[in-house]
N, C-alpha and C positions, 0 to 999 in steps of 0.2 A: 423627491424621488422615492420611487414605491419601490419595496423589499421585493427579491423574488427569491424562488425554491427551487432547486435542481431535485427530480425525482428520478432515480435511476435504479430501473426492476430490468434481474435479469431473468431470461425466459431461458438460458438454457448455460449449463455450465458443464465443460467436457476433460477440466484439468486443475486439480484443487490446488497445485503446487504453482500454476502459472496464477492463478485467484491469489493464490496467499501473497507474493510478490506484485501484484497489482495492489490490492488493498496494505499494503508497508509502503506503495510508495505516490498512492492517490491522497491517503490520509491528508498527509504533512502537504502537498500539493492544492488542495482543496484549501487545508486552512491559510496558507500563506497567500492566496487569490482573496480572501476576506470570508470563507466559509467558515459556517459552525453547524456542525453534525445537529439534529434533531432527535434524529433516528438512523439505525442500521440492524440489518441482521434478518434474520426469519421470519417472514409475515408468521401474526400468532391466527391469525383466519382469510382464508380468499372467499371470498363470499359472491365474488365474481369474474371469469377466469380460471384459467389452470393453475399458472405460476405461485407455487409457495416456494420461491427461491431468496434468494439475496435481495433487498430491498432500500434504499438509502435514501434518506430524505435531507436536503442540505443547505440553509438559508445563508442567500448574500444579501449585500447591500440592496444592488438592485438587480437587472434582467445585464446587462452590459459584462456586469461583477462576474457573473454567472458565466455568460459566453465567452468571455475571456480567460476565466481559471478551466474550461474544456481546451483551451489554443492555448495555455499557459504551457513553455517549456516542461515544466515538471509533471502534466498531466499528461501528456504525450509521451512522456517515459514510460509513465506507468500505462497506459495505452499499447505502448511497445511491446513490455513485458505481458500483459494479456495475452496479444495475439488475437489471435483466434481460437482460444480456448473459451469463450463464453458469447454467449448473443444475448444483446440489452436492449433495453427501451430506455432511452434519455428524453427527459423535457424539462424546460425551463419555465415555469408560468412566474406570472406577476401575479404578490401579495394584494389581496382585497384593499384599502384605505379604510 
């Protein structure tokens, strides 16, 4: 079973306190679905695109691992507390072999 990468770029953030409270409770959320952070935080160049916003790059097991820690109870929390304070781009790809 092939690795996959949750890549989740937000394009638009409108409430840093409802962000903060998402990210305290995506973290712990993520890794308890079998995630491990690669990357997060500020792209250091967009070399194509607008967005230099929050950026998070996050390996599971596989593509399932994945879709399942997004419909995980604990990611929907943190989903909740977001709101609609922010617009994202989520996707899931499969790791090359």
């Amino acid at each position: 079973m092939a690795r996959a990468y949750w890549i989740n770029t937000f394009t638009e953030i409108r409430d840093d306190e409802r962000l903060t409270e998402y990210i305290r409770l995506a973290g712990p959320a993520m890794q308890a679905a079998g995630g491990r952070f690669l990357a997060r935080g500020t792209p250091a160049h967009a070399l194509e695109g607008a967005s230099l916003l929050r950026t998070t790059l996050i390996e599971f097991p596989s593509v399932e691992a994945a879709f399942q820690a997004y419909h995980s109870d604990g990611y929907q929390q943190a989903l909740r507390a977001l709101g609609d304070a922010a617009d994202r781009e989520i996707r899931i790809v499969e790791a090359l072999e």
